[in-house]
C-alpha positions in Angstrom: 56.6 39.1 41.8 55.9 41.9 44.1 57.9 43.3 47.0 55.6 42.1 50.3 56.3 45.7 51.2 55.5 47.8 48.0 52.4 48.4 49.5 53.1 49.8 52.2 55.7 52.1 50.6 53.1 53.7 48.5 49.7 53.6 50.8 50.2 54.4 55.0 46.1 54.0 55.2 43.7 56.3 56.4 45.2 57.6 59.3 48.8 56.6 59.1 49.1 59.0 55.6 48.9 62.0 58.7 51.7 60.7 60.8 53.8 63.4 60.2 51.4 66.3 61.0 49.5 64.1 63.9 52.0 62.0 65.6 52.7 62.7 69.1 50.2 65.3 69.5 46.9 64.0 68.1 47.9 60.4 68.0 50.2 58.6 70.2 49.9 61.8 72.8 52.2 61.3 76.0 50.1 63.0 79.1 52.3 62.8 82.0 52.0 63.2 86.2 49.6 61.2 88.0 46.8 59.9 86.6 43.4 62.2 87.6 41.2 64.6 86.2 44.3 67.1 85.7 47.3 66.2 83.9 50.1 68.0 81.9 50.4 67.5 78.0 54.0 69.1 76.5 54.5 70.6 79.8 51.0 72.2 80.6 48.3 71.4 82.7 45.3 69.9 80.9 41.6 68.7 82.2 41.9 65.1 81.1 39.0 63.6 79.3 40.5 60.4 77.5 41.4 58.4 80.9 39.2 55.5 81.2 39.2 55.4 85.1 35.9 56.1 85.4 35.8 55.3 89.5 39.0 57.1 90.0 41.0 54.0 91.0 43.8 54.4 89.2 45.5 57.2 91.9 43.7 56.0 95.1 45.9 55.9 97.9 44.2 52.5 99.1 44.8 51.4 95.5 48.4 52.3 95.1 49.3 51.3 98.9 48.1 47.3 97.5 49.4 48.0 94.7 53.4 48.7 96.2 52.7 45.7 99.0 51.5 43.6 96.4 54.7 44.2 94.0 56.7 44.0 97.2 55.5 40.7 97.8 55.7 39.2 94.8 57.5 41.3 92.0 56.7 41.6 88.7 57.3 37.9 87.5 55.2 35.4 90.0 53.8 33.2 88.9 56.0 32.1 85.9 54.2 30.2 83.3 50.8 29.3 81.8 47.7 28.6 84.0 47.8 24.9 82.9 51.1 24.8 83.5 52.8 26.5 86.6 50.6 29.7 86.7 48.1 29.0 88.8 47.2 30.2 92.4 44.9 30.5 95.0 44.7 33.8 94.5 43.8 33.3 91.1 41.0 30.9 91.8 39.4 33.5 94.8 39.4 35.9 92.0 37.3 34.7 89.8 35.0 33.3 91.8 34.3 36.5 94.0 34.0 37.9 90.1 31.3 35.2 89.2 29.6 36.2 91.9 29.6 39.9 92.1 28.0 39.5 88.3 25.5 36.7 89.5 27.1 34.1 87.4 28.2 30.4 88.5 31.8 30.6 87.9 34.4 33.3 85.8 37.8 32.9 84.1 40.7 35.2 84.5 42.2 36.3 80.8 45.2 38.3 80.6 44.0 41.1 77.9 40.8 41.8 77.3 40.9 42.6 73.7 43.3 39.0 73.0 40.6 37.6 76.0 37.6 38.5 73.7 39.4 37.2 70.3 39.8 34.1 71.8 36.6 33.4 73.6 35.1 33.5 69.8 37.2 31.4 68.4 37.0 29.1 71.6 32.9 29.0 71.3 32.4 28.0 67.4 33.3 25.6 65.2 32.9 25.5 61.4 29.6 25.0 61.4 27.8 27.5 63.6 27.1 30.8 62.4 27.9 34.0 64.4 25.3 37.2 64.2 26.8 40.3 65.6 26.6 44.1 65.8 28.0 46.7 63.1 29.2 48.6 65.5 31.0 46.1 67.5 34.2 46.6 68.9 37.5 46.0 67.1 38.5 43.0 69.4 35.0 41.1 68.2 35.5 41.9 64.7 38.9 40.7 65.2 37.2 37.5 66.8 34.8 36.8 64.3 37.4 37.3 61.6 38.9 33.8 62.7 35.3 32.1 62.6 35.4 29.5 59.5 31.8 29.5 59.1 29.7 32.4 58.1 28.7 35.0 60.1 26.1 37.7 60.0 26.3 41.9 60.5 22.9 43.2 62.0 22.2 47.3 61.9 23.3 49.2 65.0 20.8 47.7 68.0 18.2 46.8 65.2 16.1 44.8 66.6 14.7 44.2 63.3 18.1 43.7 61.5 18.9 41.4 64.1 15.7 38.9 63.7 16.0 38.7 59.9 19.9 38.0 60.5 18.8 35.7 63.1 16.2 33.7 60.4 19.2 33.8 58.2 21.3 32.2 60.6 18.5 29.7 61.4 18.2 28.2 58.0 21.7 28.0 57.4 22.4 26.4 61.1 19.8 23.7 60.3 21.2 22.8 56.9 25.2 22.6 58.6 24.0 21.4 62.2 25.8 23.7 64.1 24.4 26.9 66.5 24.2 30.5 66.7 25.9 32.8 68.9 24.9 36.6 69.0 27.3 39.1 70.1 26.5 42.4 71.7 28.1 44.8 73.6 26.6 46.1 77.4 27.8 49.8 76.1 29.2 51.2 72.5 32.4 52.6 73.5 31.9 55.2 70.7 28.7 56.4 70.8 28.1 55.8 74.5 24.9 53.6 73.4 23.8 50.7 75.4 23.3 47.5 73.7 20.0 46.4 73.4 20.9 43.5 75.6 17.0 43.2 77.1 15.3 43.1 73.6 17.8 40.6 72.1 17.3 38.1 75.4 13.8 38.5 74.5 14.3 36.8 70.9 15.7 33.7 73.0 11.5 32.8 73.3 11.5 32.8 69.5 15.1 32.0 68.3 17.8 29.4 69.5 21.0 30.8 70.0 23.6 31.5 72.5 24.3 35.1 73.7 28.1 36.7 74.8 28.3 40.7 75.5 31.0 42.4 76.0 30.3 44.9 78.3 33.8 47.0 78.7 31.8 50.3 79.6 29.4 48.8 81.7 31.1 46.9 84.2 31.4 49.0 87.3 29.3 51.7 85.9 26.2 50.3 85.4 23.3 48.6 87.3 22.5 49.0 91.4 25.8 47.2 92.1 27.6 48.1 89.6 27.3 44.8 87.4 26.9 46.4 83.9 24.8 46.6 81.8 22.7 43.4 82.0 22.1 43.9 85.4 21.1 47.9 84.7 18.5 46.0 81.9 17.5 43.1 84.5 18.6 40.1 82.0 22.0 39.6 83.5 21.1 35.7 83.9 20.2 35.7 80.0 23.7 36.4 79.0 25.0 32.9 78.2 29.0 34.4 78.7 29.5 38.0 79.9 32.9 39.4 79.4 34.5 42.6 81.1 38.0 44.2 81.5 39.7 45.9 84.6 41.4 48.3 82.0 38.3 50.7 82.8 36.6 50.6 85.9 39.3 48.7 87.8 42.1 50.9 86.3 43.7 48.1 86.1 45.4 45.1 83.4 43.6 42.1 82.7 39.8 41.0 81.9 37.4 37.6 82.8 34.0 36.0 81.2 32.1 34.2 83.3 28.7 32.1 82.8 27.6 28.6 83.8 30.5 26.8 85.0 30.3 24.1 82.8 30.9 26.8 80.0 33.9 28.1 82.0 35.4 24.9 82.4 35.6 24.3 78.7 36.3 27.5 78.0 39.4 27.3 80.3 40.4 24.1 78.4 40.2 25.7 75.2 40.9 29.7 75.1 44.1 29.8 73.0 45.4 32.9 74.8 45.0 31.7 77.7 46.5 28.2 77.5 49.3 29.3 76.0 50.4 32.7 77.5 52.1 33.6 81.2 49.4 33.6 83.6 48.2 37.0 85.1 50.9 37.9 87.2 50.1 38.4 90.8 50.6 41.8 91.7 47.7 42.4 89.7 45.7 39.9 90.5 46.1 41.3 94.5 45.4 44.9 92.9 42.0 43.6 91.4 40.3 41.9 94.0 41.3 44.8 96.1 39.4 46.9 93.1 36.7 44.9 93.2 36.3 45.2 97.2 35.9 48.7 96.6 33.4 48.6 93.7 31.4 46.1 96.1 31.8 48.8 99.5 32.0 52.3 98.5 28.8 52.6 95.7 29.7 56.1 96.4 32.1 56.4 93.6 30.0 55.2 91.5 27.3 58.1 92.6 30.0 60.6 92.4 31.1 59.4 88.5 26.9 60.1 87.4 27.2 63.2 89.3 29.8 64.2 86.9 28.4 62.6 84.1 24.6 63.7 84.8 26.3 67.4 84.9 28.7 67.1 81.8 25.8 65.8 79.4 22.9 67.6 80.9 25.1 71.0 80.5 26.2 69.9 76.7 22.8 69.7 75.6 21.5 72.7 77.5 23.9 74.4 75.1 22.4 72.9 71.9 25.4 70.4 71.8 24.9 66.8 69.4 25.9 64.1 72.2 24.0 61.5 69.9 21.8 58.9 72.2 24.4 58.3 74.5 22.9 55.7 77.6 25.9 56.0 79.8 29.1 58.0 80.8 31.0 57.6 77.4 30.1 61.2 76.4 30.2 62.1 72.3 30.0 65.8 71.1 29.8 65.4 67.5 30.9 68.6 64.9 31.1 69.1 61.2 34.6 69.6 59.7 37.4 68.0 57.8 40.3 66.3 59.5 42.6 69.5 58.9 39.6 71.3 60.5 39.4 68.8 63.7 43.1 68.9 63.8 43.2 72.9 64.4 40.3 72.6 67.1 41.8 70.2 69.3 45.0 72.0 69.3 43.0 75.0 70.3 41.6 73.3 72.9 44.5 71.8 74.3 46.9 74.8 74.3 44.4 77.3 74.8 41.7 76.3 77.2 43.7 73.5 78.9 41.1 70.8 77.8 42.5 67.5 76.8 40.2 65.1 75.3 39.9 62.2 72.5 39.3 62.8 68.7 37.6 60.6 66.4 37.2 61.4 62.8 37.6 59.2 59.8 37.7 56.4 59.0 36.4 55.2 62.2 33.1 57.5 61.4 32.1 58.8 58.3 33.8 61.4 56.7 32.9 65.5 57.0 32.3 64.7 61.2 34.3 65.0 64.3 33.9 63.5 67.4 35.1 64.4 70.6 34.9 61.8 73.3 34.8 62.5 76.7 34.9 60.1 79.6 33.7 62.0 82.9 35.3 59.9 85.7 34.7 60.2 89.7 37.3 62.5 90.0 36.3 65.5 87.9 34.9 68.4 89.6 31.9 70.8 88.8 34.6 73.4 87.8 36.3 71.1 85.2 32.9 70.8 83.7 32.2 74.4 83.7 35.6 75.2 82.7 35.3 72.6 79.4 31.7 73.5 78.5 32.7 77.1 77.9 35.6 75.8 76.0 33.3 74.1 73.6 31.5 76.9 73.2 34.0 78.8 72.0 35.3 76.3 69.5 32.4 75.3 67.8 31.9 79.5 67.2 35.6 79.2 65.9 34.8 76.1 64.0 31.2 77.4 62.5 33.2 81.0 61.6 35.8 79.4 59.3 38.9 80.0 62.1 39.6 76.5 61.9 39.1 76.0 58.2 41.8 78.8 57.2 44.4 77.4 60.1 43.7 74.3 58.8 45.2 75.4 54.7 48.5 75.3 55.7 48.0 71.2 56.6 46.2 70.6 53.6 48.7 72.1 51.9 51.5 70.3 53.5 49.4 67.2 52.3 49.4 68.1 48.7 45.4 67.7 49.0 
């Protein structure tokens, strides 16, 4: 018999087999001072572009002011134990339902996590005999989701519409020889690629298909639409979306996540979501901080104007400079590069010690090998000079990555790595 741990002795995975060159500087990176467009990184100042606060919440004085009261109030600890149990408020309750009906739904549920919140909400909405048609590109908290499905379940091609309806006939078949349903899964925006789903197009299949529809829209919420209600509202089928799902780690700046739909979904759901029933409620400091969030989203859309600004500037400047920023539909904002991970490695060090730009790095095996992506998330508090000052950064990396700069700092790694 084998050790349980042999494995993990001998193989660290894709990304953990770089630990020692990456770790605490390309993974697990510790930016420090207030959180804003400019932070410090190993003791220099950096433009940040890996914060999700896309309306600049996260450092508002009217935020952190309810924030302290709010903590003040009621520490860290209120209220102790499960909703069902001794965990529920008020508070809790005016929440969600000024939640349901900022997204035009009948009633929302708080959740704790999002990404535990999303698992959970799956496993919650089928049973053995339904089938579950999703995205290739979905996020890892859906995949995680669908992973604890006991029926089958069905991978369409990246907002293929096509893909989708012969995974949907598929689907149909099977359900009608078990008796059980569908449920598609989309998300409002691909955190990755910046892509919105193609939430109007699957509604439309609803006229030709039976099946229930739940999108995760992560990006969306707050960014998207007149009001700000994601992405289904941005593609007017916001009332075709059967359970819409959003987190406040993005928008709100803040810990914690809700579905909501028809209330008779949300009250079995509530009855029923794992995570929810069996974890400490949301405590109430941050249940004070998010409607105080959500006031804002609600009363000053001028955040949201300033984060397009940004955004419209960031990309529109990008391509004007023959940058790859894919088919990005929203502020998630991918420059993608050719290189090896030794290669990406070098240029991001580059950047961050020598033009002050901090910003995420993708490269295998979360997308396909030979490519590099840099993410960058323009948020409400950037200014035109950050912009100016990171697009002429990029210029001069991808000369220093095209030139071979990068591939001959990058021999020592590979080296180091025995590769």
């Amino acid at each position: 018999m084998k050790d349980l741990f042999e494995k993990i002795y001998k193989d660290k995975g894709p990304l953990g087999k770089w630990a020692s060159q990456a770790e605490g500087y390309f993974v697990f990176p510790k930016l420090e001072g207030q959180i804003s467009n400019r932070m410090k990184f190993q003791g220099k100042d950096v433009i940040t572009w890996s914060i999700n606060d896309y309306l600049g919440l996260a450092n508002h004085p009217e935020v952190r002011k309810v924030d302290g009261e709010a903590g003040l109030a009621y520490g860290s600890a209120y209220p102790m134990g499960a909703r069902m149990m001794s965990g529920h408020t008020d508070l809790h309750e005016t929440l969600q339902n000024e939640l349901a009906e900022f997204v035009g739904k009948e009633a929302a549920y708080l959740l704790n996590f999002g990404y535990q919140g999303m698992v959970s909400t799956i496993d919650a909405l089928v049973s053995k005999d339904d089938i579950i048609v999703y995205d290739v590109d979905a996020h890892a908290c859906i995949i995680d989701g669908v992973r604890l499905h006991m029926g089958k379940r069905f991978t369409y091609k990246h907002n293929d519409i096509v893909s989708l309806e012969k995974n949907l006939d598929r689907a149909t078949k099977m359900a009608e020889q078990t008796g059980g349903g569908i449920l598609v899964i989309s998300e409002g925006v691909f955190g990755m690629r910046g892509e919105q789903g193609k939430l109007k197009e699957i509604a439309a299949l609803k006229k030709k298909y039976t099946f229930r529809f739940l999108v995760d829209d992560a990006h969306g919420f707050g960014t998207l639409g007149a009001t700000g209600a994601g992405a289904g509202e941005e593609q007017g089928v916001q009332d075709d979306i059967d359970v819409y799902f959003a987190t406040f780690a993005k928008s709100m700046a803040g810990t914690g996540a809700f579905i909501a739909g028809d209330k008779e979904i949300m009250d079995y759901l509530k009855y029923n979501l794992r995570s929810q029933m069996f974890a400490k409620s949301l405590q109430m400091q941050l249940v004070v901080g998010a409607r105080k969030r959500l006031e804002m989203l609600k009363t000053m859309p001028e955040l949201k104007n300033k984060l397009w600004e940004n955004t419209n500037a960031l990309q529109s400047g990008l391509k004007e400079r023959g940058f790859d920023i894919g088919t990005t539909q929203s502020c998630v904002t991918p420059v993608y590069l050719k290189g090896s991970i030794p290669e990406a490695m070098a240029l991001v060090k580059d950047l961050r010690e020598n033009f002050g730009i901090f910003c995420s790095i993708v490269v295998y095996p979360v997308i396909p090998k030979g490519l590099i992506l840099l993410r960058l998330i323009p948020t409400a508090t950037h200014t035109l000079e950050d912009i100016q000052i990171t697009l002429d950064a990029f210029d001069a990396i991808r000369t220093r990555l095209e030139n071979g700069t990068y591939q001959r700092l990058s021999a020592a790694v590979m080296a180091a790595m025995g590769e």
